[in-house]
C-alpha positions in Angstrom: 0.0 0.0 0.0 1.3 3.5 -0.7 2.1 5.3 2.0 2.2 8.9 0.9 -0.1 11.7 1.7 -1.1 12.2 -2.0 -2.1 8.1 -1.9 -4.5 8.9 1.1 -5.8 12.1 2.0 -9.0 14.0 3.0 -11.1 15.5 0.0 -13.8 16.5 1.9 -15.7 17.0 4.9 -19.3 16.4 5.3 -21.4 17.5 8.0 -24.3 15.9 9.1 -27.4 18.1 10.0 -31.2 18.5 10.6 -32.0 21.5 8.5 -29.1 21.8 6.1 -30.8 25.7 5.3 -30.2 26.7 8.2 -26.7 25.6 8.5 -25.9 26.3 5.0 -26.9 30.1 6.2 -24.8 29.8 9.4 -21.3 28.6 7.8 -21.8 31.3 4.8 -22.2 34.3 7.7 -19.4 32.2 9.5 -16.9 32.3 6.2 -16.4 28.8 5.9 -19.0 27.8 3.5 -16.3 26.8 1.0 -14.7 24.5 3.1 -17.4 21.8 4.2 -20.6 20.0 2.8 -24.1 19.1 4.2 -26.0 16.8 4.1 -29.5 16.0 5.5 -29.6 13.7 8.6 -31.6 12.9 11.8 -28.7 10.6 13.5 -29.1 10.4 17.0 -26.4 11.8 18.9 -26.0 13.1 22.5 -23.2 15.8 24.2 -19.9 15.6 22.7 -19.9 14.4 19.0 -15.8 13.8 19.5 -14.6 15.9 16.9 -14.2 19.3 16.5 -12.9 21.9 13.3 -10.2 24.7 13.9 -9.7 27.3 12.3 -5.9 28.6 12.1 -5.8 32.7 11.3 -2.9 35.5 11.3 -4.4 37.2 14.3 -6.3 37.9 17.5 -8.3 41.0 15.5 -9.4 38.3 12.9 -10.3 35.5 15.6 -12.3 37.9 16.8 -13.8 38.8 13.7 -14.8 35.0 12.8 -16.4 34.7 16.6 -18.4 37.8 16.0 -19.5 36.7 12.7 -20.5 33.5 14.3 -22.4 34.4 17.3 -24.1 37.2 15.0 -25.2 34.2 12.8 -27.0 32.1 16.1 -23.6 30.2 17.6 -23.2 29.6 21.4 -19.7 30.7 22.6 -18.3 27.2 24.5 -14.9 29.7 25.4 -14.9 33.4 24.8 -11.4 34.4 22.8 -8.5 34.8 25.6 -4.5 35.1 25.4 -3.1 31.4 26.1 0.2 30.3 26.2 0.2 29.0 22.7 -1.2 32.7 21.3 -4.9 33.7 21.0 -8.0 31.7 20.5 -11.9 30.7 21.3 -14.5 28.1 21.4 -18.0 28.6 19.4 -20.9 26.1 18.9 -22.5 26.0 15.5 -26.4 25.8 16.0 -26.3 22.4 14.8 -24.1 21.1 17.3 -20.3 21.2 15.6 -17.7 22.6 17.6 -15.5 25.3 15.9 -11.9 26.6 17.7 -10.7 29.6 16.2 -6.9 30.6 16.9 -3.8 32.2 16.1 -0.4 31.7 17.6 0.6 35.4 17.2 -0.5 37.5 20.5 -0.7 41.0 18.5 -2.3 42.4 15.5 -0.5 43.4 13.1 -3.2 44.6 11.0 -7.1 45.1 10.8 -9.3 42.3 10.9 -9.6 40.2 7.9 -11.4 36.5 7.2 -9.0 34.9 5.4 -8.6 31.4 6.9 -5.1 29.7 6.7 -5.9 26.2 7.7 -8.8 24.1 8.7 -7.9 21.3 11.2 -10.2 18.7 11.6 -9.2 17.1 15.1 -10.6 13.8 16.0 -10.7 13.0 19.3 -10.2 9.2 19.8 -9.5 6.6 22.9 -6.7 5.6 21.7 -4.1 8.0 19.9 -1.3 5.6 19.2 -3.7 2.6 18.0 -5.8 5.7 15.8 -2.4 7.0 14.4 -0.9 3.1 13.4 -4.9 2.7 12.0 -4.5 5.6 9.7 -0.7 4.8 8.3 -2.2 1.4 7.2 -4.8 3.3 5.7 -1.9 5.2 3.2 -1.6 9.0 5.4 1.5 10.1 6.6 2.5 10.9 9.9 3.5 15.1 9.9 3.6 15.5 13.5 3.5 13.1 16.9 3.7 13.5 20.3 3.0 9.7 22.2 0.3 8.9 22.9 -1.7 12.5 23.3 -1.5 13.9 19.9 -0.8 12.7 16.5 -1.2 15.0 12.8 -1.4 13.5 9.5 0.3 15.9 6.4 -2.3 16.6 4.3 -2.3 16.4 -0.1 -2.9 19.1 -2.7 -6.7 18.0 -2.8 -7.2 18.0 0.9 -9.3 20.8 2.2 -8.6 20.4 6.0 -5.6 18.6 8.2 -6.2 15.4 9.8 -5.2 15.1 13.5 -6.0 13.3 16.5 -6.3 14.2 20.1 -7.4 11.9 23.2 -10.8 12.4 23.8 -10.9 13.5 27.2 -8.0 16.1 26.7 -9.9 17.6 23.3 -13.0 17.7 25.7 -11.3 19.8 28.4 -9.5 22.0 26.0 -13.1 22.8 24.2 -15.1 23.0 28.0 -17.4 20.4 27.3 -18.1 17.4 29.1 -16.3 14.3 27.2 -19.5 11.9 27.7 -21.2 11.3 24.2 -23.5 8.6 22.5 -24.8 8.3 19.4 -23.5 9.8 15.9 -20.4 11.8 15.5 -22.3 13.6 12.5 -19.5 13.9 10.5 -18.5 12.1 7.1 -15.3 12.2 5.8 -14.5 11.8 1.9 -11.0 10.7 0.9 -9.1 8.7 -1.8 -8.8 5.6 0.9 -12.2 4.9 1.6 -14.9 3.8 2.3 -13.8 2.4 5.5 -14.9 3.3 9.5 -11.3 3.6 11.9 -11.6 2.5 15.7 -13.6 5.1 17.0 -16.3 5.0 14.6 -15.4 7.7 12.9 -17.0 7.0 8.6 -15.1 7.6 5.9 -16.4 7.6 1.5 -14.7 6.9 -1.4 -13.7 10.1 -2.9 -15.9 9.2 -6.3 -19.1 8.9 -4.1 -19.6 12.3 -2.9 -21.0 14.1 -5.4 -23.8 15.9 -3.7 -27.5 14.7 -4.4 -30.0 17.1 -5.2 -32.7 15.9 -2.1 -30.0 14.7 0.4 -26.6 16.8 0.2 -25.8 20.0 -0.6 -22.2 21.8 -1.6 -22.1 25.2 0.4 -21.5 27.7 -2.2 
C-alpha cells in the first residue's frame, strides 16, 4: 500500500445536519462555506460528537472577527477568545451542534481584521491515539507530527481541504469545556481517496468518487 499523503488524504468534509438551510446560512455568515458540505440527517447523537474543526488565522483581531461573525449568525460561545500560552484563540458552537476553535499563535495584531482562513484542522478526538495514528498509516496518510500517545497529525495532499489530526478524547473535551461523555452519531462524514472504510472510534469515511452531492440529500455550500 502506498504510504504517501497524496495516496490517502482527506477531500472532503461532510457535516451531518437536521435542516441543512439553516446551516448552510450559518457557515456562509461564518466564512467557511467553501470549506465543508451538508447533508440532511436525523442521527441520533447526544453531548460531545468527538470531533471538532479549527480554524488557524494571522491574528487575534481576525479570531475575533470569525467569533463575531459566528455568534451574530446564532452560535453559542463554548470559550470566549482569551491570550493562552500557545497565542490567541476561542471556542464557538455552531447551531447544529459542531464545535468550531478559532486561533492564532501570534499574540498582537499586526493589522485590521480580515477573514481569510489559513488552515482548517479537523481534530478527531479518539481513545486511543497511538492505535488511531498506526490505524491511519495502514490506511496510506503520513505521519507530519507526533507526540505519544496524546497527539498525532497526519500531512495533508494538494486536494485536501482540511488537516487530519488526533487528540485523546478527554483532553480535546477539556480544551473545548465540554463534558467528554457522548453517544450516538459523531455527524461527521469524511470523503477521501482511501475509503470507504470506518477507523476505531467510529469515525466514517467515502470513497472520494461517491460524494458528489444529491439534489434531495446533500448540498455543496457555495
Amino acid at each position: 500500500m502506498a504510504t504517501t499523503a497524496t495516496a490517502a488524504s482527506i477531500t472532503s468534509v461532510t457535516l451531518e445536519v437536521a435542516d441543512p438551510d439553516a446551516a448552510r446560512h450559518f457557515y456562509t455568515a461564518f466564512g467557511v462555506n467553501t470549506r465543508i458540505r451538508l447533508r440532511a440527517s436525523e442521527a441520533h447523537s447526544t453531548g460531545f460528537r468527538g470531533f471538532t474543526l479549527a480554524l488557524t488565522v494571522s491574528q487575534p483581531a481576525t479570531v475575533d472577527s470569525f467569533i463575531g461573525a459566528a455568534v451574530d449568525a446564532g452560535a453559542a460561545v463554548l470559550k470566549p477568545a482569551a491570550k493562552s500560552l500557545w497565542g490567541y484563540g476561542g471556542v464557538v458552537q455552531a447551531p447544529d451542534g459542531t464545535i468550531w476553535k478559532i486561533a492564532t499563535s501570534a499574540k498582537k495584531d499586526t493589522g485590521p481584521p480580515t477573514r481569510e482562513i489559513d488552515e482548517i484542522v479537523l481534530l478527531l478526538a479518539v481513545e486511543d491515539v497511538r492505535a488511531g495514528k498506526q490505524f491511519y498509516v495502514g490506511r496510506g496518510l503520513t505521519v507530519a507530527k507526533s507526540f505519544g500517545g496524546k497527539y498525532a497529525e497526519f500531512a495533508s495532499g494538494e486536494s485536501s481541504p482540511v488537516r487530519l489530526a488526533l487528540y485523546r478524547r478527554r483532553g480535546r473535551a477539556k480544551d473545548l469545556g465540554v463534558p467528554a461523555e457522548g453517544t450516538g452519531s459523531h455527524r461527521i462524514v469524511l470523503g477521501g481517496t482511501a475509503g470507504p472504510f470506518v477507523d476505531p472510534d467510529e469515525f466514517a469515511w467515502e470513497a472520494a468518487t461517491s460524494l458528489a452531492p444529491q439534489p434531495s440529500t446533500a448540498s455543496a455550500l457555495s
